[in-house]
One Martini backbone bead per residue (centre of mass of N, CA, C, O) as a GRO file, in nm:
protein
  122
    1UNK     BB    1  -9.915   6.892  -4.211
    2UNK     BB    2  -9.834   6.567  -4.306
    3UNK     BB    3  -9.707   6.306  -4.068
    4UNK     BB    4  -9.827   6.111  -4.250
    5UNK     BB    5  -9.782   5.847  -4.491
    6UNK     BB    6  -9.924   5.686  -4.783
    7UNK     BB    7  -9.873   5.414  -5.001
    8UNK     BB    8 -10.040   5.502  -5.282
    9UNK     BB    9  -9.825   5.744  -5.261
   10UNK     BB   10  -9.674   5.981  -5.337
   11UNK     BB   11  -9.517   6.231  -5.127
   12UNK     BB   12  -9.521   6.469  -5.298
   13UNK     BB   13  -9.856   6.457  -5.372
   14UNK     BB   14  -9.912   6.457  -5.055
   15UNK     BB   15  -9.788   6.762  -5.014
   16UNK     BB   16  -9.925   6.914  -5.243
   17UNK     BB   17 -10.240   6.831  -5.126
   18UNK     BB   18 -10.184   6.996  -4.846
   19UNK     BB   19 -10.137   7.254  -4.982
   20UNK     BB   20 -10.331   7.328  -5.121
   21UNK     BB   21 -10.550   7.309  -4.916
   22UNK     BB   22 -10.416   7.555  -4.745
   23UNK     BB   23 -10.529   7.718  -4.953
   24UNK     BB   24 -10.847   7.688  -4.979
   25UNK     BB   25 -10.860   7.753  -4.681
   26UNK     BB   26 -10.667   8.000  -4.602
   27UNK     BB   27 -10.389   7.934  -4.454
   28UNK     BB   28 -10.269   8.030  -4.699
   29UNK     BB   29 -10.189   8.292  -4.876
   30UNK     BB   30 -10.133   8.545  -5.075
   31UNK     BB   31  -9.789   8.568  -5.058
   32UNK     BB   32  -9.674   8.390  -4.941
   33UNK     BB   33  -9.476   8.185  -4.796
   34UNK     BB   34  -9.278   7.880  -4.810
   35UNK     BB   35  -9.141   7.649  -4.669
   36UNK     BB   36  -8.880   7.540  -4.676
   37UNK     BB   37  -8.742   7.268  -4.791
   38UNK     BB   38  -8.596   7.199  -4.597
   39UNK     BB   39  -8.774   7.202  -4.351
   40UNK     BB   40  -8.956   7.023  -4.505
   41UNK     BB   41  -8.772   6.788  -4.467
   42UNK     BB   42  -8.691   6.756  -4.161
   43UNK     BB   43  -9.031   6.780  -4.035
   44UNK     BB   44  -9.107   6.541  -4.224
   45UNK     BB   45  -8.868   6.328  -4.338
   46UNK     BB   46  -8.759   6.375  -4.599
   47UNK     BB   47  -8.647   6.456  -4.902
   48UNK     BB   48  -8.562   6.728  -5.073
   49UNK     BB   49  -8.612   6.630  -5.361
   50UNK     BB   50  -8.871   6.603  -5.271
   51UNK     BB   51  -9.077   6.848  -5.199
   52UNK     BB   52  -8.977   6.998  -5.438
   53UNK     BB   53  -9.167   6.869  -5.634
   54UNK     BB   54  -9.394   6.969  -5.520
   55UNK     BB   55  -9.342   7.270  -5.586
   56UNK     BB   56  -9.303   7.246  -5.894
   57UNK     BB   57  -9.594   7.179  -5.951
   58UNK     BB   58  -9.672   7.494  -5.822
   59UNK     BB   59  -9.558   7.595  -6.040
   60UNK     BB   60  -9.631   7.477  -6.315
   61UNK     BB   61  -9.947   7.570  -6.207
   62UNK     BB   62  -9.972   7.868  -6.114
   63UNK     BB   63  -9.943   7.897  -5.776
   64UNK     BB   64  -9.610   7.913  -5.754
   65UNK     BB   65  -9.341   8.144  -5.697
   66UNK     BB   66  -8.980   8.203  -5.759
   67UNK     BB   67  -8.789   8.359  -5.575
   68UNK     BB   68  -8.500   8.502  -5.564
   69UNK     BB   69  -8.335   8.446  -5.247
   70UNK     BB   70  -8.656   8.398  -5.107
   71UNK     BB   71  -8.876   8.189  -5.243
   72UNK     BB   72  -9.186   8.044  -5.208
   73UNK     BB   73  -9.484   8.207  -5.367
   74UNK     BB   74  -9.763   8.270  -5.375
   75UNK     BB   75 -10.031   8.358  -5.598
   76UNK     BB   76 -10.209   8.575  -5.732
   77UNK     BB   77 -10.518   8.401  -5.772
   78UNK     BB   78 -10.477   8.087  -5.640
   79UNK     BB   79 -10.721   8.024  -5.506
   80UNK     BB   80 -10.929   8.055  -5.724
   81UNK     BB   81 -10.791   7.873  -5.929
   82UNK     BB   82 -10.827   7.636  -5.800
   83UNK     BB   83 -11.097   7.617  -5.716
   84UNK     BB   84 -11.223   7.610  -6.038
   85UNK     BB   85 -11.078   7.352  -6.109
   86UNK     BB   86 -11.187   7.179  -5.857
   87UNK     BB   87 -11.493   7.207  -5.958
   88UNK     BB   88 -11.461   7.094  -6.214
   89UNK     BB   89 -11.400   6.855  -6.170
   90UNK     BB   90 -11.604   6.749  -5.993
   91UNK     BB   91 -11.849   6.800  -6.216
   92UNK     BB   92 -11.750   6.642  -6.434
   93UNK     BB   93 -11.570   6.378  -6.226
   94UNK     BB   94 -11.760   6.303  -5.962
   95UNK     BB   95 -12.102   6.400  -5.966
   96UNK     BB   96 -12.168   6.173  -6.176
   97UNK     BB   97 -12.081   5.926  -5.995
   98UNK     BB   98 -12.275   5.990  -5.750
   99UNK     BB   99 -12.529   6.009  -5.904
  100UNK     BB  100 -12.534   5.720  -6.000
  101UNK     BB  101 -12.524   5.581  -5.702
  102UNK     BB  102 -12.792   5.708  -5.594
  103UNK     BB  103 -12.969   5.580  -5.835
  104UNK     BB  104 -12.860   5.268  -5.762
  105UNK     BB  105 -12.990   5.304  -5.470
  106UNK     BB  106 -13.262   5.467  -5.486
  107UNK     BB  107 -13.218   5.806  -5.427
  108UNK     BB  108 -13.309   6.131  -5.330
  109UNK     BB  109 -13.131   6.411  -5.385
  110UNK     BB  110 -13.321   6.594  -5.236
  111UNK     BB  111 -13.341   6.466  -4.944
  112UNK     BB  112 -12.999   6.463  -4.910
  113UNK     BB  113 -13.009   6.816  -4.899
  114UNK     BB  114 -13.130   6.815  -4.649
  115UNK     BB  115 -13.081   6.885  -4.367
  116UNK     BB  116 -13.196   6.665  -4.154
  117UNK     BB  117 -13.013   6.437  -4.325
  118UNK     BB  118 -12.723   6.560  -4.198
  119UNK     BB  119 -12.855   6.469  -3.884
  120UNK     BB  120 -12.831   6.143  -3.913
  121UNK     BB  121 -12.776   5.863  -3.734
  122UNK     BB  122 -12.676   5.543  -3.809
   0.00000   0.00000   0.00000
C-alpha cells in the first residue's frame, strides 16, 4: 500500500484506490482478509477513523463484507465487478477525452496501438 500520501486527496480515498488496485492486480483475491484497521492505521500512520472509511466504502460498493468477529473479507465477484466498472468508467469517460487529445494532435489512432510505436523512445 501506499506509504506517502498527496496532498490533493483525501487519504482515506488514497488507501480505497490503493486497495482497489491490489484487487486489479491480483495482489488481494476474492476471499482474503483485509488487513485490520487498527494494523493499517499504525503501519501507515493514519487515524483509524480514516482507515475505517476507506473500508466502509468497500463495503458499500459491494466489493468487501464485515464478518462480525473476523474482519473485513474480499467478497465472491469482486474483483469481476470492479474490472467491469472500471471498463465502463475508461469507455465512456476517460477513452473519448483521449480519442479528442489525439484528434486534437493530428495522430493516427492506428499508428499509436502498433507495437513498435510503443517501443520508440523520445
Amino acid at each position: 500500500m501506499a506509504e506517502q500520501w498527496k496532498d490533493d486527496r483525501p487519504i482515506y480515498l488514497q488507501l480505497k484506490d490503493e486497495i482497489l488496485m491490489m484487487i486489479m492486480d491480483g495482489v488481494l483475491a476474492e476471499g482474503d482478509a483485509l488487513p485490520s484497521v487498527r494494523k493499517v492505521a499504525v503501519e501507515y500512520q493514519i487515524n483509524p477513523i480514516t482507515a475505517s472509511k476507506a473500508y466502509a466504502d468497500l463495503v458499500d460498493e459491494g466489493l468487501v463484507e464485515k464478518r462480525r468477529g473476523l474482519g473485513m473479507f474480499i467478497l465472491e465477484g469482486a474483483r469481476k465487478n470492479l474490472l467491469m466498472t472500471k471498463q465502463k468508467t475508461f469507455l465512456e469517460v476517460e477513452w473519448p477525452k483521449i480519442v479528442e487529445q489525439i484528434t486534437r494532435l493530428g495522430l493516427d489512432v492506428s499508428e499509436l496501438l502498433k507495437p513498435s510505436m510503443q517501443n520508440k523512445k523520445h
